[in-house]
C-alpha positions in Angstrom: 9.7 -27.8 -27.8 6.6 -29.4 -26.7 3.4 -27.7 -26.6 0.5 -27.5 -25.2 -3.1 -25.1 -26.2 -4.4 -23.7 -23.4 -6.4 -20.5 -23.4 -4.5 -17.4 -21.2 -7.2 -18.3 -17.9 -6.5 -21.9 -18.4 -2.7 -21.5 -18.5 -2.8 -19.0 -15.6 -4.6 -21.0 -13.4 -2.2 -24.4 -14.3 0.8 -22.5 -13.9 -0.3 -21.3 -10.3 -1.2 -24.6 -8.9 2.1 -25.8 -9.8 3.8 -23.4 -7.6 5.5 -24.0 -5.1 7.8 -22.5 -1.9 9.8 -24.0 0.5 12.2 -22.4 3.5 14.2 -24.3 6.0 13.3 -27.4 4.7 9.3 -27.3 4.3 7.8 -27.4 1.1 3.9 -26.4 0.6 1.7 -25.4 -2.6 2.3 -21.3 -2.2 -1.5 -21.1 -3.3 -4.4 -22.1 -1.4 -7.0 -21.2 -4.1 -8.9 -17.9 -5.3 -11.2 -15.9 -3.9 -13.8 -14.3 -6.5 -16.8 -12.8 -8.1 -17.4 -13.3 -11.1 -19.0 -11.0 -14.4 -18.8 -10.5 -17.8 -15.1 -9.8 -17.7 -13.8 -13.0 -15.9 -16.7 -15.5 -16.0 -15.9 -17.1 -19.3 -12.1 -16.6 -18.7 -10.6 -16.9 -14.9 -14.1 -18.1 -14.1 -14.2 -21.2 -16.9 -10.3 -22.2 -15.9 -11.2 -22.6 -12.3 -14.6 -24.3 -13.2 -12.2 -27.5 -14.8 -9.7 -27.0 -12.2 -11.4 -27.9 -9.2 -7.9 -28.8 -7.0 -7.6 -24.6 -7.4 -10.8 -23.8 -5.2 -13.3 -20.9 -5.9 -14.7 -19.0 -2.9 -16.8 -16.9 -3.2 -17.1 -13.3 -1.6 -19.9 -10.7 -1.0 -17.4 -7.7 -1.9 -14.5 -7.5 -3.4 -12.2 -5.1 -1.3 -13.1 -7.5 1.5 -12.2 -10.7 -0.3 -8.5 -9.1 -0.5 -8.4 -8.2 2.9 -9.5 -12.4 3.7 -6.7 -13.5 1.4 -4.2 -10.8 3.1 -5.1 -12.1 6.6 -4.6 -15.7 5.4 -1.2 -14.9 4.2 -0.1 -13.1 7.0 -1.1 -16.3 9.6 0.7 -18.2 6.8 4.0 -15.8 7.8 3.8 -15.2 3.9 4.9 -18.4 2.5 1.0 -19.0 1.3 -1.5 -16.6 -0.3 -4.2 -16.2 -2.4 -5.6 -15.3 -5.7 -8.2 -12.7 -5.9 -10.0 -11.9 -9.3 -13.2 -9.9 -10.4 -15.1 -8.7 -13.1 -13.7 -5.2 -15.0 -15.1 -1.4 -13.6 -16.4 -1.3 -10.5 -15.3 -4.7 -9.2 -11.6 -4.0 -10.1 -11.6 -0.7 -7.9 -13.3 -2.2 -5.5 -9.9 -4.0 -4.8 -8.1 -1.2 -4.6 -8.3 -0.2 -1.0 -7.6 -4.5 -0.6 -4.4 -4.0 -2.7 -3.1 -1.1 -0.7 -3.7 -2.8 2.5 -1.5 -6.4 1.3 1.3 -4.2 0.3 1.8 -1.4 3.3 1.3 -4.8 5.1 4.2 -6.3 3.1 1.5 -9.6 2.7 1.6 -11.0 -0.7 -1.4 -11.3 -3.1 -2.2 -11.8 -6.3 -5.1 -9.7 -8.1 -6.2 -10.3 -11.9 -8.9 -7.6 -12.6 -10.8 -8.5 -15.9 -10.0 -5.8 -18.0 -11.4 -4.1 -21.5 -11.2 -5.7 -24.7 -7.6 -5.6 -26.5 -8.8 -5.7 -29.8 -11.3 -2.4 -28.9 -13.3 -3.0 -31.5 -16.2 -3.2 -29.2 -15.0 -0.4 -27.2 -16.5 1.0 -24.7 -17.6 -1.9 -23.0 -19.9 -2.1 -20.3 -18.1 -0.6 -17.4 -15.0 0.9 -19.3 -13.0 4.4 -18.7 -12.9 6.2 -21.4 -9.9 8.8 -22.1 -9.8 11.3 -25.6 -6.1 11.4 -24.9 -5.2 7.5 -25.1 -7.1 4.4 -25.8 -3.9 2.5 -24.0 -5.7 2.8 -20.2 -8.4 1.4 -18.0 -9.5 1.5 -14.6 -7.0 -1.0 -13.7 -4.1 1.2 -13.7 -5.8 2.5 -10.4 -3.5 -0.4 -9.1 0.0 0.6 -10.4 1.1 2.7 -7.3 -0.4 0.2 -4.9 1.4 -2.8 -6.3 4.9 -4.4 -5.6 4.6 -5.2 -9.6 1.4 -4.6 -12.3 1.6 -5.9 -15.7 -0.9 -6.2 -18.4 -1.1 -9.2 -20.5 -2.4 -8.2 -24.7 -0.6 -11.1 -26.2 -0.7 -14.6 -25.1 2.8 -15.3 -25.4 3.7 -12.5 -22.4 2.0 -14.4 -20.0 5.0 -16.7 -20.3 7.2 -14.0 -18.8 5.0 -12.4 -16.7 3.9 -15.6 -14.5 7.3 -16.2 -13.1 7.8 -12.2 -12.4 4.6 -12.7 -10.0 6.2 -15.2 -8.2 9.1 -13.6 -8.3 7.7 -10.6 -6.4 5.4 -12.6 -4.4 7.7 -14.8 -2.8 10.3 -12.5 -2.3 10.6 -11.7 1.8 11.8 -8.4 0.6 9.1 -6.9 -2.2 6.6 -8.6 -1.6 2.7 -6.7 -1.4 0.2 -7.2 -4.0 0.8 -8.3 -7.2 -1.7 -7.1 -10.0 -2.3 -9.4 -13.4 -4.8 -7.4 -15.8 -5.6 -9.5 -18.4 -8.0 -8.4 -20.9 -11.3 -10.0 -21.4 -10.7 -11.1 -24.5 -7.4 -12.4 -24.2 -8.5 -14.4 -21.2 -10.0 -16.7 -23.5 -7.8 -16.7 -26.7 -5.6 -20.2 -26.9 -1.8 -20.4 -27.6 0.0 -22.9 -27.5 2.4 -22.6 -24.4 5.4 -24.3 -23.6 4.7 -27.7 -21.8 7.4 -27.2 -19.2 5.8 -23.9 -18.2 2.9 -26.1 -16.3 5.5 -28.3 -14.3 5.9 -28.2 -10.6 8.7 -25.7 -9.4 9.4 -24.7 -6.1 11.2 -21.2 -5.1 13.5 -21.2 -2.5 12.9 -18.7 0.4 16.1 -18.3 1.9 17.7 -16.6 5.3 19.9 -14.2 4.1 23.0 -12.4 5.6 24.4 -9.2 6.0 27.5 -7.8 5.3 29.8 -9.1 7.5 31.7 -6.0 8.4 28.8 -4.4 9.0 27.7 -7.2 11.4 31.0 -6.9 13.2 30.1 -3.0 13.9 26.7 -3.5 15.0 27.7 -6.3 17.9 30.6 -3.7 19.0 27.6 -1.1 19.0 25.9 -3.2 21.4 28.4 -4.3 23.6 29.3 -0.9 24.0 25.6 0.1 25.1 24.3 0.9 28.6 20.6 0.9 28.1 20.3 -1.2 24.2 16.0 -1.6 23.2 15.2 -4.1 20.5 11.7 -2.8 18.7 10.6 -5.9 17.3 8.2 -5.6 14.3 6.3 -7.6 12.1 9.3 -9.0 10.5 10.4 -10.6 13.6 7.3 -12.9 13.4 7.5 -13.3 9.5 10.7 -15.1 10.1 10.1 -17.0 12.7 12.6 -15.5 14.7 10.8 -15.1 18.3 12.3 -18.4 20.0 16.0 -17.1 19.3 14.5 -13.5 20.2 13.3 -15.2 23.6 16.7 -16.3 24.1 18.6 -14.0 23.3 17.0 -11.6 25.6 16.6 -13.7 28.7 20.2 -13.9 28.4 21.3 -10.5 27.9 19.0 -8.7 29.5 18.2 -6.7 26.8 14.3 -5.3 26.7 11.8 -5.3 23.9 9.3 -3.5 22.9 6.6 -4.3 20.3 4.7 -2.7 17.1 1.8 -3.5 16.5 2.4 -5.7 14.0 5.5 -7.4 15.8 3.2 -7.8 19.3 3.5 -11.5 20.1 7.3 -11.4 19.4 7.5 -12.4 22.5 5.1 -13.8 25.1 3.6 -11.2 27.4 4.8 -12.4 30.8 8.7 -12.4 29.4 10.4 -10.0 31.9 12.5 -8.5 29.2 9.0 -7.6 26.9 8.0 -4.4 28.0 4.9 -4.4 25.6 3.4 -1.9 22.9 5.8 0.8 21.8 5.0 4.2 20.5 1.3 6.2 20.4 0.0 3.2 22.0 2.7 2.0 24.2 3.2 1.2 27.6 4.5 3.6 30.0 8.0 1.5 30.4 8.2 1.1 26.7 8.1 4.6 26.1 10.4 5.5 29.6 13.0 3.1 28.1 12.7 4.4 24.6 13.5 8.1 25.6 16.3 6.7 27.7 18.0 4.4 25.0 21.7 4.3 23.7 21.4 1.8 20.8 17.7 1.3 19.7 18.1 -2.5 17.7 14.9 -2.3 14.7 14.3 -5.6 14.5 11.8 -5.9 11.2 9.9 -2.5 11.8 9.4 -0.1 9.5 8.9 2.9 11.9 5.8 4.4 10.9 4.7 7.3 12.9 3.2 5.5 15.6 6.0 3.1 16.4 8.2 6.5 17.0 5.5 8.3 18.7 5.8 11.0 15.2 9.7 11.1 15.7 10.0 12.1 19.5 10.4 8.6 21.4 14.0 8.4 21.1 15.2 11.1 23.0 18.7 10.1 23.9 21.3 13.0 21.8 23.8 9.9 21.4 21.5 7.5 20.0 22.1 5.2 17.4 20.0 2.9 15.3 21.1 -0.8 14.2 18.0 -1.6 11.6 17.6 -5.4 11.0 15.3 -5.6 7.9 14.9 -8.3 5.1 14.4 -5.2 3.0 17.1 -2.4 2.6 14.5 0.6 2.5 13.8 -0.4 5.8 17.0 -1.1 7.0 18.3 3.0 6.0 15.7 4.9 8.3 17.3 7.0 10.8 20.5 6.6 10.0 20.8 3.3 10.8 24.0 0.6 10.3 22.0 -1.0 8.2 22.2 -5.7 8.7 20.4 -6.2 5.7 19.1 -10.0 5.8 16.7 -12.3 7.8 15.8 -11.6 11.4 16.1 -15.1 12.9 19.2 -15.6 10.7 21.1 -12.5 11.8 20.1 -12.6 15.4 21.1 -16.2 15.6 24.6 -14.7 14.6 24.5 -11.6 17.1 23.5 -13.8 20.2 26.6 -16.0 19.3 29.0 -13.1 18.3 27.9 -11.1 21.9 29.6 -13.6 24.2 28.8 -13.0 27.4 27.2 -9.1 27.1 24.9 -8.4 29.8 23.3 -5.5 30.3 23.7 -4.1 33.5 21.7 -5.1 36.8 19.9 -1.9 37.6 18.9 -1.9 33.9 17.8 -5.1 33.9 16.2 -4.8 37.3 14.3 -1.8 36.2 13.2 -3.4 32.9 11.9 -6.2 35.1 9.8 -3.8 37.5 7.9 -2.2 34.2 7.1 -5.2 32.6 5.3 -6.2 36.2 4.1 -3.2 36.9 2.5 -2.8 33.5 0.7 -6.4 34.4 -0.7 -5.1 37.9 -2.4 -2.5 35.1 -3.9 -4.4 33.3 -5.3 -6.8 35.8 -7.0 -3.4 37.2 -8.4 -2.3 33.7 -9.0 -6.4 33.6 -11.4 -6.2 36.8 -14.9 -7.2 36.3 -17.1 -4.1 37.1 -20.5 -5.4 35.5 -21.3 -1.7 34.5 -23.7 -0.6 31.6 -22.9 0.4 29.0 -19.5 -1.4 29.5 -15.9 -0.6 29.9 -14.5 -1.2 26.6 -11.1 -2.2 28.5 -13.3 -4.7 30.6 -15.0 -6.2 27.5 -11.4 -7.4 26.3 -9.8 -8.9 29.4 -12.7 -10.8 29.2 -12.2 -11.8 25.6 -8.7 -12.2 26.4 -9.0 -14.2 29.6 -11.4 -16.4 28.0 -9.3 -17.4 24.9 -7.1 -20.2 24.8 -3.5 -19.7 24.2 -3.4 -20.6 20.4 -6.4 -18.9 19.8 -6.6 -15.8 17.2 -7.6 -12.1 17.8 -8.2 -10.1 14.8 -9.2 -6.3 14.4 -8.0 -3.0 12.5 -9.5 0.5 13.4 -10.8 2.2 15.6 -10.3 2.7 19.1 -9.8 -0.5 20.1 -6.6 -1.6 18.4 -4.8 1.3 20.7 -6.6 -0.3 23.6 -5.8 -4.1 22.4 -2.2 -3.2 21.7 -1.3 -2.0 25.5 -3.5 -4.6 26.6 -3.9 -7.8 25.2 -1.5 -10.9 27.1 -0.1 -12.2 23.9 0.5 -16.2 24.2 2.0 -16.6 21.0 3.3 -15.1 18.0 0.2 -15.5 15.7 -2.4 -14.4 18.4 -2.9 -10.9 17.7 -3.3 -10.0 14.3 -3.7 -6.3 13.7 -4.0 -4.9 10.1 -2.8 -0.9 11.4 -0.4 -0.8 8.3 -3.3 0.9 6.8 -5.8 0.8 9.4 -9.1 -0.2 7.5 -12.3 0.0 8.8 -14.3 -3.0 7.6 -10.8 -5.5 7.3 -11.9 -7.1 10.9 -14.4 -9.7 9.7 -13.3 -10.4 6.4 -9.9 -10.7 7.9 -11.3 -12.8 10.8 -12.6 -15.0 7.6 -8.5 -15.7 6.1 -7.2 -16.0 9.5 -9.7 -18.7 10.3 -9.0 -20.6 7.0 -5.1 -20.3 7.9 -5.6 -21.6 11.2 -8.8 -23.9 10.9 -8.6 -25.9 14.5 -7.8 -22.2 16.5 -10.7 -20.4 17.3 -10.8 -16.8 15.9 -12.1 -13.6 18.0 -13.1 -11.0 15.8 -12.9 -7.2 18.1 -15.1 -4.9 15.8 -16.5 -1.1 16.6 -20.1 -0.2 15.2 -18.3 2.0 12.6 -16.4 -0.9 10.9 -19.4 -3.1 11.1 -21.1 -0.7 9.2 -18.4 -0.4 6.7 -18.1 -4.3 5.8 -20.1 -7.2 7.5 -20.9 -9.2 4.7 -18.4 -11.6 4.7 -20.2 -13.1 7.8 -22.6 -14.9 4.5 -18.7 -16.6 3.1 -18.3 -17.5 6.2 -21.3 -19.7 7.2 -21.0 -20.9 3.0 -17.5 -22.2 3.8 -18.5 -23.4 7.6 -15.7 -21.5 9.0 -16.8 -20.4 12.0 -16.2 -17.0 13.8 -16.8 -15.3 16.9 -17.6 -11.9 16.2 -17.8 -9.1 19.5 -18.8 -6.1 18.3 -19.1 -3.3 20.4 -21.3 -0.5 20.2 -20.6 3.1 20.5 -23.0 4.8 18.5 -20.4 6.2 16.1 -17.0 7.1 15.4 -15.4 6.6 18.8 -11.1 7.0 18.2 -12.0 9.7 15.9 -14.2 11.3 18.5 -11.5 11.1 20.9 -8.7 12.5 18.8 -11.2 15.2 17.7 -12.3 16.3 21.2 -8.4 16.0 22.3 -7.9 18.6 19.0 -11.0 20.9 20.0 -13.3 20.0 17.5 -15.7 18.6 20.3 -16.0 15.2 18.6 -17.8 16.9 15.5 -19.9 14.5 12.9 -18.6 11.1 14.9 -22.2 10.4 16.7 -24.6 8.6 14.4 -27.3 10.4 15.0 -30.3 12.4 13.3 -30.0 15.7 11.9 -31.6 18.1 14.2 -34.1 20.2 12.5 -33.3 22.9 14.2 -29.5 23.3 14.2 -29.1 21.5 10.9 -26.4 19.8 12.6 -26.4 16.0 13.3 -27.2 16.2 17.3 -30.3 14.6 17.2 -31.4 11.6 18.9 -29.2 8.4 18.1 -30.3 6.0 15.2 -32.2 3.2 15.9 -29.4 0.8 14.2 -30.4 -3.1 14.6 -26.7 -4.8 14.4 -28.4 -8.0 15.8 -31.2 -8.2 14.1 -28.5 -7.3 10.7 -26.2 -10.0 11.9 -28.9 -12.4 12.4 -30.2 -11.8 9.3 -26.5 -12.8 7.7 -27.3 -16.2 9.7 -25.2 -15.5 12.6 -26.0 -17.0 16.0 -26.5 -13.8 17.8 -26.1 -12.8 21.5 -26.7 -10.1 23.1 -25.1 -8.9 26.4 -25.6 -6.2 28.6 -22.6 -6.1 30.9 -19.2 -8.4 31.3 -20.9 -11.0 33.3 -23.4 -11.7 30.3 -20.6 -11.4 27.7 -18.4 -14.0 29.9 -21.4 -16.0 29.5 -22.0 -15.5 25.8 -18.6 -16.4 24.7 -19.2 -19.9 26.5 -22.0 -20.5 24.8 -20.5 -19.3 21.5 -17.8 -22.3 21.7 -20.4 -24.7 21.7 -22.3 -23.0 18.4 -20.7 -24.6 14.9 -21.3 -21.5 12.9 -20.6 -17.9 12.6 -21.6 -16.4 16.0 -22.2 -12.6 16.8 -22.1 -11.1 20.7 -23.7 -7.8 21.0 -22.6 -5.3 23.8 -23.0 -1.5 24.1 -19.6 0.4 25.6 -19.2 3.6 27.1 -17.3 5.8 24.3 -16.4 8.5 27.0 -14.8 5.9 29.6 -11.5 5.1 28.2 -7.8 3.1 28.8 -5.2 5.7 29.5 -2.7 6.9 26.7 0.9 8.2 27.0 2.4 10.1 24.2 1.2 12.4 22.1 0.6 12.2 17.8 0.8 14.6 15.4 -2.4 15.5 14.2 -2.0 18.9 12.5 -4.1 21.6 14.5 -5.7 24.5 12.9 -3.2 27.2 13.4 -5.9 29.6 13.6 -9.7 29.1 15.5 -12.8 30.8 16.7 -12.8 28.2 18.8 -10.8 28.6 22.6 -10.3 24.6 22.5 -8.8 24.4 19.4 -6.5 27.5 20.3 -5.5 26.0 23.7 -5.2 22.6 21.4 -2.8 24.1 19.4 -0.6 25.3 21.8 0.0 22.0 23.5 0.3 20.5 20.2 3.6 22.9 19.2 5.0 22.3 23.1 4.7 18.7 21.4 6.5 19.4 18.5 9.4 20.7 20.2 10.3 17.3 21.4 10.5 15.9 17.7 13.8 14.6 16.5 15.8 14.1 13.1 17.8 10.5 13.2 20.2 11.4 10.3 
């Protein structure tokens, strides 16, 4: 067997650039580089491997939990078949990425993490930075990242990394487990040599396939359907993930058959298709949820039902309903007692709009499914109306954002109130224009998100929708992106505070307690002073964004033209009126305290077990 001595970094780093994916026919490197900051536990490992391998690019991030959330938005645009490398120093860098890691795989977005890590020989132990523990010396800080990985290993010998590498790809580029992977490879052992197998370094390419279901089980599941009156397809993030909104399109305009979308599946289909009745669940539209309540067979088309998607188990409300769960992953494809097509979307409903025939649903169905999805687009032209008020109408501020961008354009933004807001009313154009991390919801993903998105999708311009509160948790990456000239165009909207949370917390009694930023009052000791004096221009600015500030919609329309002509990193300031709101339409449950001084709270947790009555188990 030939050889060849490479330290552990230096083999890492040439076995990953060799790697390769390909599906339907289209083969591309499955890495695009790493993203990094570098310390005493990577810098003379990782960091000196990517130093002589300069075709396996370094970029360099301001914080590490953000750099994950850049690589997971990059992979997600990428519909998974590219990704990222993330590493960092040992301690407080490697739980830093914690938070990042959890995000990538309740997304399902692959990632691959290598924490430096303490010394395997211990005979310097502690280092700098390490955990301690009297009842083992086998553990670090990096075992934080075993429940939040798809797979974790820890490399102590050389000679494991020559088993381990083609498990990470193995999880990684599997449509089904994929999430973050996490490598924790000792300092030490970064930079010990071995001599590896020379074949280990040569190109290989894994094949992402479109796999099929059982084809009795397929056979059931098109009977289901035919024998349906009022069928719904809930189109999740899988759908786009496969690819599988052009058959989706068809399939639909020919049966009649409506959709509704997750959050993560919005752009399934284009807005304006009469069969997509828009954002299902907490957020949804009022058709969505009227056709939800209503349906026979509810189709799961790569969703994963979390509590909002089935407004906390009560949007299916038919006593003879049955679920048909399309999922490239079988856990998925079990909830609620569904018949369970195991498999690719695009692949499978490719074989259910052949095996259907000539199925329509029924004219008044279809008629009706027709009149919500126009009815819900005379809404949001309304909430779309320019009003020119200040502070703004947060509803306003984003048909204006909306209307503005161009159809291949990218939206990105993650907590708060806005994604509820942006998921009933945002006119998707394509699949890859709205890009909502809500998996996890994190405050702070937005710009560094923004940051991968724009580096997947270089010649689209990218929108980035962020509150005040997420600002404040994570701006930074605004500095990688004017280092790697990749331009964003940052809205932030200012609502002094915690706004959604306010919301929910006023809607639960609490009268919006500790959401305000503002001082603490003297004399109530409570935080209801006068509102900080918080610069986000002058912050941006300082980050060497182009900064514009607007006053009302007119003056934002403006700003975003100007923005398009700026090459770098711009930021639009606008203050919005946190007690002026876009209309919801189902309830979520938010445990109430079951006992209160309080007369809100106690009339709060009335309504919320009237609520509870209406929840449902789909055995």
């Amino acid at each position: 067997m030939r050889t060849i001595r490479k330290t552990v970094a230096q083999a890492t780093i040439s076995y990953l650039k060799n790697q390769y994916v390909e599906r339907d026919g289209l083969e591309q490197r499955f890495f695009a580089g790493c993203f990094g900051i570098l310390g005493h536990g990577n810098v003379a490992g990782i960091g000196q491997a990517l130093h002589q391998n300069p075709d396996f690019p370094l970029y360099v991030a301001r914080n590490e939990q953000s750099m994950v959330h850049s690589a997971t938005a990059y992979a997600k645009v990428k519909n998974r078949m590219q990704a990222f490398v993330c590493t960092t120093s040992i301690g407080p860098g490697a739980t830093n990425m914690v938070t990042g890691a959890a995000v990538a795989t309740i997304n399902r977005i692959p990632v691959l993490l290598i924490p430096g890590d303490i010394f395997a020989t211990r005979h310097v132990a502690p280092v700098l930075q390490q955990l301690e523990s009297n009842a083992t010396q086998d553990i670090s800080v990096n075992d934080c990242f075993k429940p939040v990985s798809k797979y974790w290993d820890r490399i102590n010998r050389p000679e494991q990394l020559i088993t381990a590498l083609p498990e990470v790809m193995r999880v990684l580029t599997s449509q089904a487990e994929t999430g973050a992977v996490t490598l924790s490879i000792p300092q030490d052992v970064q930079s010990e040599a071995f001599d590896f197998p020379e074949h280990l370094f040569q190109k290989k390419v894994w094949h992402v396939g479109r796999t099929l279901p059982d084809q009795t089980l397929l056979e059931k599941a098109i009977a289901l359907i035919q024998n349906s009156k009022k069928p719904l397809i809930v189109a999740g993030g899988g759908t786009i993930y496969s690819g599988a909104s052009q058959v989706l399109k068809k399939l639909v305009n020919r049966t009649g058959i409506p959709v509704a979308e997750t959050f993560a599946g919005k752009g399934s289909l284009n807005y304006d298709e009469p069969q997509n009745l828009g954002a299902m669940g907490v957020t949804g539209t009022p058709g969505a949820i009227e056709i939800a309540q209503e349906a026979d067979v509810v189709i799961g088309l790569g969703t994963r039902y979390s509590d909002f998607t089935t407004i906390s188990k009560s949007a299916f409300q038919n006593p003879e309903v049955r679920f048909i769960n399309i999922n490239v992953t079988e856990f998925d494809s079990f909830k609620h007692g569904a018949l369970p097509l195991v498999g690719d979307a695009k692949a499978i409903l490719e074989q259910i709009d052949d095996k259907l025939g000539d199925f329509m649903v029924d004219a008044e169905y279809q008629k009706k499914v027709v009149e919500l999805n126009s009815n819900w687009d005379g809404f949001v032209s309304e909430i779309y109306t320019e009003r020119n008020e200040v502070p703004a109408f947060q509803g306003e501020v984003i048909g204006a954002v909306n209307s503005f961008s161009n159809a291949e354009d990218i939206m990105v933004c993650a907590a708060g109130s806005l994604p509820g807001d942006l998921h009933k009313l945002w006119r998707t154009r394509n699949p890859k224009g709205f890009h909502l991390e809500y998996g996890y919801s994190t405050m702070g993903y937005e710009i560094a998100g923004g940051l991968g998105a724009k580096m997947a999708r270089p010649d689209s311009e990218v929108y980035v929708l962020v509150g005040d509160g997420s600002y404040l948790m994570m701006s930074q990456e605004i500095v990688t992106s004017i280092q790697e000239r990749q331009k964003l165009t940052i809205i932030l909207l200012n609502n002094d505070g915690y706004s959604s949370i306010g919301g929910l917390s006023a809607s639960l009694g609490s009268e919006g307690f500790g959401t305000y930023y503002r001082y603490r009052n003297e004399e109530t000791n409570q935080l209801d002073g006068s509102l900080l004096p918080i610069d986000y221009a002058a912050n941006a600015s300082s980050m060497g964004a182009y900064v514009i500030k607007a006053k009302n919609v007119e003056e934002l329309k403006a700003a975003l033209e100007k923005a398009k002509t700026i090459e770098h990193t711009t930021l639009i300031y606008i203050e919005v009126d946190r007690k002026k709101g876009v209309p919801g339409f189902a309830w979520w449950d938010v445990a109430v305290a079951e006992v209160s001084e309080k007369t809100a709270v106690q009339e709060s947790y009335k309504t919320y077990m009237a609520n509870k009555k209406s929840q449902k188990y789909y055995l």
